[in-house]
C-alpha positions in Angstrom: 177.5 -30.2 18.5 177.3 -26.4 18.8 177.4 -24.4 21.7 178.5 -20.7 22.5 181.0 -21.4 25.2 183.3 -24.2 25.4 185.6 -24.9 28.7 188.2 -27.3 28.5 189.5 -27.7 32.2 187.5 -28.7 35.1 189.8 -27.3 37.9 189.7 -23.8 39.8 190.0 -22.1 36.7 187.8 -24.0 34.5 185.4 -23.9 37.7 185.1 -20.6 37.8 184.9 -19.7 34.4 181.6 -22.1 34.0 180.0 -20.4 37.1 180.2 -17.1 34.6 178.9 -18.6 31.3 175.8 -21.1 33.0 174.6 -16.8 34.4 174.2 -15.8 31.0 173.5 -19.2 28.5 172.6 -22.8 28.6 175.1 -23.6 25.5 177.9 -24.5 27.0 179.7 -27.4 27.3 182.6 -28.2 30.2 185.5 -31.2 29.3 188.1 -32.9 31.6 190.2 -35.6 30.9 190.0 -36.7 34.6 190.1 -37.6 36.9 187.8 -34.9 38.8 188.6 -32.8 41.4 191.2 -29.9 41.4 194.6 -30.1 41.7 194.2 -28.3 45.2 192.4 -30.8 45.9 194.0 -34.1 44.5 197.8 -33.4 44.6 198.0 -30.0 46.0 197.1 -27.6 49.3 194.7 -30.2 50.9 197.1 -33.2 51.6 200.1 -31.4 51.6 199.1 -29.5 54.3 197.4 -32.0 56.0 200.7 -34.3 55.6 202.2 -30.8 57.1 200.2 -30.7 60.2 201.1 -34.0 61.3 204.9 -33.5 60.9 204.3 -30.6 63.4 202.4 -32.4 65.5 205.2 -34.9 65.8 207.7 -32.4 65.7 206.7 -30.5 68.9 207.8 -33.5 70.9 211.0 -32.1 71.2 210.1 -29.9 73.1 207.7 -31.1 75.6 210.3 -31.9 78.4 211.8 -28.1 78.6 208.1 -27.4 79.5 207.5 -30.3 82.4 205.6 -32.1 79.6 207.1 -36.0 80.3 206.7 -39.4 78.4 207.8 -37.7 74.7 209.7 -40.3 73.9 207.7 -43.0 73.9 206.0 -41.1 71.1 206.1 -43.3 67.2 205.8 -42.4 64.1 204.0 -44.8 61.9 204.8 -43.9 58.5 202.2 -45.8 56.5 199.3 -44.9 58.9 200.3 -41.3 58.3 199.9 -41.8 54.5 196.6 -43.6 54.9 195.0 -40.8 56.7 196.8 -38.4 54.3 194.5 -40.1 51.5 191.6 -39.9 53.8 191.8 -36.3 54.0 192.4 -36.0 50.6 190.1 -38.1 49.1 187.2 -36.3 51.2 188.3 -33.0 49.7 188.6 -34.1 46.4 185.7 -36.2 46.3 183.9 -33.3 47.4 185.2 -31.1 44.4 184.1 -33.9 42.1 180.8 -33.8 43.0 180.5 -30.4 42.7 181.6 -30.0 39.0 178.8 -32.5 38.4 176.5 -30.4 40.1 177.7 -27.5 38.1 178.0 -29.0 35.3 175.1 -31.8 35.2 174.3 -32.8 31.2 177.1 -30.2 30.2 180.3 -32.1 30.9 182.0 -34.1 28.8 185.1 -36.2 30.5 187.7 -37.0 27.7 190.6 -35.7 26.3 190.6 -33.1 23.8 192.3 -31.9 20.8 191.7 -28.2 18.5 190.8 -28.7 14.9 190.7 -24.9 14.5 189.7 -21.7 16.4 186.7 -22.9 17.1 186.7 -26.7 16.5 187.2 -29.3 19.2 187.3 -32.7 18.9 186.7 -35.3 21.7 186.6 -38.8 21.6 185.8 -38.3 17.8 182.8 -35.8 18.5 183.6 -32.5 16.8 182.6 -29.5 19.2 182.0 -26.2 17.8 182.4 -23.3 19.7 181.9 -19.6 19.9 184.6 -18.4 22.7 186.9 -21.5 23.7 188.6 -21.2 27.3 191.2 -23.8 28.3 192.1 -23.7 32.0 194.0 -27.4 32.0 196.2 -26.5 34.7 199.5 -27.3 35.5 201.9 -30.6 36.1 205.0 -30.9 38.3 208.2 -30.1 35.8 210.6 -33.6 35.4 213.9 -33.4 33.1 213.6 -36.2 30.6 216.2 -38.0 32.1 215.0 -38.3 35.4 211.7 -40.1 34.3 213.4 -43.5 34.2 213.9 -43.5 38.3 210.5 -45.4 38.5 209.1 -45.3 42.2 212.6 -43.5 43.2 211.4 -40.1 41.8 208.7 -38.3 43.5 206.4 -35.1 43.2 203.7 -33.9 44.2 201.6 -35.8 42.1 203.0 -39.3 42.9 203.5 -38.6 46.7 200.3 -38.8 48.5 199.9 -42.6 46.5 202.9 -43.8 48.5 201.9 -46.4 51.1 205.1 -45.0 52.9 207.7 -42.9 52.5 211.4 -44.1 51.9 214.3 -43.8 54.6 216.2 -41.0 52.5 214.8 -38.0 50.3 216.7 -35.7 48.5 214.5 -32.3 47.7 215.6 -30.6 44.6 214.0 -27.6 44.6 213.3 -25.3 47.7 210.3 -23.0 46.6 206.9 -23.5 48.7 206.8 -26.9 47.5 210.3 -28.6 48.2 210.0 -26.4 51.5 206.8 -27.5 52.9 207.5 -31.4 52.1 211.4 -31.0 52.8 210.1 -29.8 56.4 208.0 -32.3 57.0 209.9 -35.5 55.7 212.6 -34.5 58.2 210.1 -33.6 61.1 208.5 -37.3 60.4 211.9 -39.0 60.7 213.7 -39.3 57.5 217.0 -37.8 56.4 216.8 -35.4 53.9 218.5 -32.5 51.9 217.0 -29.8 49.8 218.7 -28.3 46.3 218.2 -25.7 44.5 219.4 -23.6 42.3 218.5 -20.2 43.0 220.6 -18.5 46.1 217.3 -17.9 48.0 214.8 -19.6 49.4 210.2 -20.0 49.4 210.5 -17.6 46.6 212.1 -14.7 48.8 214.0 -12.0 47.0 215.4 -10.1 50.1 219.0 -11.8 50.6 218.4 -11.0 54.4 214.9 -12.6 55.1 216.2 -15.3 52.9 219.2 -16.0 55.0 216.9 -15.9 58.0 214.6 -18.6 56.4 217.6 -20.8 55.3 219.2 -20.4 59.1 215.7 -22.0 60.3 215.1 -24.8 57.8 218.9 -26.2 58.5 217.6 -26.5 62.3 215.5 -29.4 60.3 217.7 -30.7 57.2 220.8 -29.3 55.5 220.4 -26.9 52.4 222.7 -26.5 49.0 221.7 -23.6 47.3 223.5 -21.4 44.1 224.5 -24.7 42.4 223.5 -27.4 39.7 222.1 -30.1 40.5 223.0 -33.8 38.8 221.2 -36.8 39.7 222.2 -40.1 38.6 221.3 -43.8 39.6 223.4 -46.1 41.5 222.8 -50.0 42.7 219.6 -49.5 44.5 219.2 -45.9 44.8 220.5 -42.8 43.4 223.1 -40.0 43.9 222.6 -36.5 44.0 225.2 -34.1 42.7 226.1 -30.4 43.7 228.7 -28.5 44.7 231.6 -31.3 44.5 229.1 -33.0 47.2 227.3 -35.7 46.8 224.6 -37.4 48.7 223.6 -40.8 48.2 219.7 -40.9 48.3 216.9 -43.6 48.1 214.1 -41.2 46.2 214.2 -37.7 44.9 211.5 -35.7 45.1 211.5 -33.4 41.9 209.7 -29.4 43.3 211.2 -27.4 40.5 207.7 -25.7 39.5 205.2 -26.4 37.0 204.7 -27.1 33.4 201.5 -26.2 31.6 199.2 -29.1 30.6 199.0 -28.2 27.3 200.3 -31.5 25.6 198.1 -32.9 22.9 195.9 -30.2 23.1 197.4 -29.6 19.0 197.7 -25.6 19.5 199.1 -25.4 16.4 195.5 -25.6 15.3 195.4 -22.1 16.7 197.2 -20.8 13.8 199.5 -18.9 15.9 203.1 -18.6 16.5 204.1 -20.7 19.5 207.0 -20.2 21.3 210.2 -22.6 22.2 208.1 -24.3 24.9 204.6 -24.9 22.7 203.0 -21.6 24.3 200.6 -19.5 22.0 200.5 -15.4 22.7 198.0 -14.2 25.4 197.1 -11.2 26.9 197.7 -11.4 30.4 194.8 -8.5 31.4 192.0 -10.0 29.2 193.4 -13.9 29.0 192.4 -13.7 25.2 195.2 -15.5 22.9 196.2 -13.4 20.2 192.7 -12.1 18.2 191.2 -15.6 18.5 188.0 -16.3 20.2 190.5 -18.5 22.9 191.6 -17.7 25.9 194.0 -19.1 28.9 193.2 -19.1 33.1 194.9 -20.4 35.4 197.8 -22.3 36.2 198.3 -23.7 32.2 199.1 -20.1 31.3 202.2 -19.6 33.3 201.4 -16.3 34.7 200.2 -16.2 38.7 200.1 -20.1 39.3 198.4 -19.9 42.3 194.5 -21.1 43.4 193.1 -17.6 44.3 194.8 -15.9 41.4 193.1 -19.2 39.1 190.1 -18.5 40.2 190.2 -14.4 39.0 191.6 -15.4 35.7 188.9 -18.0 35.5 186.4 -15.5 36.4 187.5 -12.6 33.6 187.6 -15.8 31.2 184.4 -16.5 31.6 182.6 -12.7 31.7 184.9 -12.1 28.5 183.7 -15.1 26.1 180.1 -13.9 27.3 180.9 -10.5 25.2 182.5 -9.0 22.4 184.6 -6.4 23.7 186.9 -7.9 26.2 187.2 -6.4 29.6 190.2 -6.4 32.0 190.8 -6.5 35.4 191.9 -4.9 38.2 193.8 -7.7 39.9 194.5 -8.2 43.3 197.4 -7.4 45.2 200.2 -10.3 44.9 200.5 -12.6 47.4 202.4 -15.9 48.0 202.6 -17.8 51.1 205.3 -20.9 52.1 203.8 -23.0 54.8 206.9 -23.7 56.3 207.8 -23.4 59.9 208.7 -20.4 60.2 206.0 -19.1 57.2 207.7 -17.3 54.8 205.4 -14.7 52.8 205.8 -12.4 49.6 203.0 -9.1 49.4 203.0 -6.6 46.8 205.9 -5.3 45.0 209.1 -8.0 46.2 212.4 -6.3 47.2 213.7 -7.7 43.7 211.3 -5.1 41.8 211.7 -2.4 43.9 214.6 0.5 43.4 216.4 -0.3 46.6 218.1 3.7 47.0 214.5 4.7 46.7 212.4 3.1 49.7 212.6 2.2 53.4 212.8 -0.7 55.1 211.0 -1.4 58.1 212.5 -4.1 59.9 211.6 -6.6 63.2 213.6 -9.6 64.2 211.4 -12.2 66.0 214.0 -13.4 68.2 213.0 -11.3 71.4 209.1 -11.1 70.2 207.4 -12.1 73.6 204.9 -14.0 72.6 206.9 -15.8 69.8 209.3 -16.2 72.7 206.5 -17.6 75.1 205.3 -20.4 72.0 209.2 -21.3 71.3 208.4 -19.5 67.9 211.1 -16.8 67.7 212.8 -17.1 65.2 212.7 -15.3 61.6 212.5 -11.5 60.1 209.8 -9.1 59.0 210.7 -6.3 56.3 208.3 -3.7 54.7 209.3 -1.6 52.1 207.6 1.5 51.8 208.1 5.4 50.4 210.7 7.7 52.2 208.4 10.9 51.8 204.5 9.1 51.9 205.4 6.3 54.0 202.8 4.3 51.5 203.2 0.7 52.0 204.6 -1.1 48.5 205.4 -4.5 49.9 206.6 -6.5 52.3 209.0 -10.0 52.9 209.0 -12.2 55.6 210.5 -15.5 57.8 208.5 -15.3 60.3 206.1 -17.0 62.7 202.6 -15.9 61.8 203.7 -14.8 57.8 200.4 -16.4 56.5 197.6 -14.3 58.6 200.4 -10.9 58.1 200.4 -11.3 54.4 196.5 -11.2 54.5 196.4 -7.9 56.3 199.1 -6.2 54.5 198.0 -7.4 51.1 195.0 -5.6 52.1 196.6 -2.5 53.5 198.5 -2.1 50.1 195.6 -2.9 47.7 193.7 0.2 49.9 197.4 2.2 49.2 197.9 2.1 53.5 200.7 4.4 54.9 202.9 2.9 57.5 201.4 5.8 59.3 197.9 5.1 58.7 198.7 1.0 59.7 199.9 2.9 63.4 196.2 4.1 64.0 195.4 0.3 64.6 195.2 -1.1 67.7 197.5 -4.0 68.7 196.5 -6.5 71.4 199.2 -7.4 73.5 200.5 -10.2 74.2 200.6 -11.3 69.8 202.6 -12.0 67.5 201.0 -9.4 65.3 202.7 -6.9 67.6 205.9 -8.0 65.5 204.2 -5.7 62.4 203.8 -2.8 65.1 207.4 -2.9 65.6 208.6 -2.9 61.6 205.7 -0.1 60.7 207.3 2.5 64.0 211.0 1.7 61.9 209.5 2.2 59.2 208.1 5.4 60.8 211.5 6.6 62.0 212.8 6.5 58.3 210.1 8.6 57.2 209.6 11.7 60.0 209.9 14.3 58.0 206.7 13.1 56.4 204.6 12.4 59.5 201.3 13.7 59.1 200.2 16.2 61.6 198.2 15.1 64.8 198.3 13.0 67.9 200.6 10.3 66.9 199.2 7.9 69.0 201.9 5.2 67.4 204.6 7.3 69.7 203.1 5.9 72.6 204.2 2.9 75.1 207.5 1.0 74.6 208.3 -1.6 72.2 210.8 -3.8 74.6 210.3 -6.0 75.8 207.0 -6.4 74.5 
């Protein structure tokens, strides 16, 4: 079999890249070990969240009699019910995203795993493929250390989770990025006890110490959290003890959120005729997604680089327009952007406070804690910084804890992408009561920092006070 494009993947990536190729050519051919549907889908955003939104649900309870709201306690949580509808949900989403890469696809996909035999060989199922331009989009899987794969049902992620017809008394989280945070929260807010681990001294992927500290100070209302150590985990009769810090905790599962590994196994790279690295990983270009000078390239989550859906999606797109040409084009790409679902959100835009030269920009800061209408929801709680240039006031990037951090990120990703002053972000309106008013407040700090800068004109940001509103 012959063809001119070949993608092996049929996730967001892979998705993408075949809605490029099928513009320009018929000879194509699309393969996925299965099952179908995207990881989003299957394992990923879709029941995770919607496992999310029923912890919150549950959660708000608490707080129904400080507002005359009676009868909260006769409220139950029934575990496997939760789990059922959880699969529900997701099977409707994925199901959904299965039918559409047979729709995309139609004669053109091939389900099966597949191995290189060269460049531009493939063999599946014992049919040799030859290609023109090869793209492998394969995705990611949740990272497990070898010896943790002989828990059984006692170890968890995020691919084994949602299959659970309940969840078990005691979890212990080991590792607090958007993962471990999101399901952390919401075992604790459903009933269990749990603790979260993790290595790294911050939290959600936060780099600012402060915003960190104000995210860690919220999830502790909800479970305890060990951060800046190693973490052991060992089995004991009938369960299994977590490690760190001299403390230990005695556990019934572990759910393993320490990031992602590339699904590259038995895909026989070596094939490639390229150096790999220490982890199996061949060379790629991260602005064209081309691997070394071979007619390959990477998108998405298997190449390591922005392992998120939207970011997937581009890379899958520039894969695709680049195997339909010979000179390879690159990107402009979008303005970085990571969002924790957690309550409060905790976001990441543009440049983090890690890459930025700390003597040589201002911070613009709000604390929620007196925000009135995060007061009036029982939301306040968290921090907003933006970090932007002393003499422009252009916006670089921003970290936040806060309530609202998922819709703030949006607008400032924007505002940055379109190289936004703090200044020029005053000139918006702000509809009182909001929580958006929050950004008000860090862009007139911000402001302050800058005034020997201000652009000349009304400065209608000068107007109306700022407290108690």
């Amino acid at each position: 079999m012959k063809v001119d494009v070949a993608i092996i993947g049929a996730g967001s990536a892979g998705l993408s890249a075949l809605r490029q190729v099928r513009t320009a050519t018929e000879s194509y051919t699309i393969i996925d070990r299965g099952p179908l549907g995207t990881t989003c889908a299957r394992t990923g955003c879709m029941p995770s969240k919607t496992l999310i939104h029923i912890a919150n649900e549950f959660h708000r309870r608490r707080d129904f009699p400080g507002e005359g709201l009676l009868g909260a306690g006769q409220i139950e949580c029934d575990l496997p019910f939760v789990m059922q509808h959880v699969r529900g949900v997701r099977d409707n989403f994925a199901g959904g995203m299965a039918d559409t890469v047979r729709k995309l696809a139609g004669d053109h996909l091939i389900e099966g795993q597949v191995r290189f035999l060269s460049p531009t060989v493939l063999e599946v199922g014992g049919q040799h493929i030859e290609a023109g331009r090869i793209i492998i989009a394969t995705g990611s899987s949740p990272m497990v250390p070898q010896p943790w794969r002989g828990f059984g049902n006692r170890l968890l992620t995020s691919e084994n989770l949602f299959e659970q017809e309940t969840l078990p008394e005691c979890i212990a989280v080991v590792g607090l990025g958007a993962i471990g945070l999101e399901l952390g929260q919401a075992f604790a807010r459903l009933g269990l006890e749990v603790q979260g681990f993790d290595l790294k001294p911050t939290l959600g992927g936060l780099s600012d110490p402060t915003v960190s500290g104000a995210l860690h100070s919220a999830i502790e209302t909800d479970f305890p959290v060990h951060t800046g150590a190693e973490v052991e985990v060992e089995e004991t009769n009938g369960g299994l003890r977590v490690t760190a810090n001299g403390k230990t905790f005695e556990t019934h599962a572990v759910l393993a959120a320490m990031g992602v590994v590339p699904n590259i196994e038995g895909l026989n790279l070596e094939a490639l005729g390229v150096e790999l690295d220490d982890k199996g990983m061949p060379p790629f270009n991260a602005d064209t997604g081309q691997i070394a000078d071979r007619p390959v390239f990477m998108a998405g989550d298997v190449n390591g680089n922005r392992p998120i859906l939207h970011e997937a999606i581009d890379e899958g797109f520039l894969a695709g327009q680049n195997a339909l040409q010979q000179d390879n084009a690159c990107a402009a790409r979008r303005v970085p952007l990571a969002i924790v679902f957690s309550d409060p959100e905790a976001m990441v835009v543009g440049k983090p406070y890690s890459e930025l030269e700390h003597a040589r920009i201002v911070v613009g800061k709000v604390d929620y804690s007196d925000q009135s209408r995060a007061v009036i929801e029982g939301r306040n709680r968290g921090l907003l910084h933006l970090y932007a240039e002393p003499k422009t006031g252009r916006l670089l990037g921003a970290e936040a804890a806060a309530p609202g951090a998922a819709d703030l990120g949006h607008l400032l990703a924007f505002a940055i992408q379109q190289e936004a002053t703090v200044f020029d972000l005053l000139q918006m309106p702000f509809y009182h009561p909001t929580v958006t008013e929050a950004l008000r407040t860090a862009l007139r700090d911000a402001a302050e920092q800058c005034r020997s800068e201000t652009p000349k004109g009304i400065a209608l940001f000068d107007c109306g006070p700022e407290s108690p509103l």
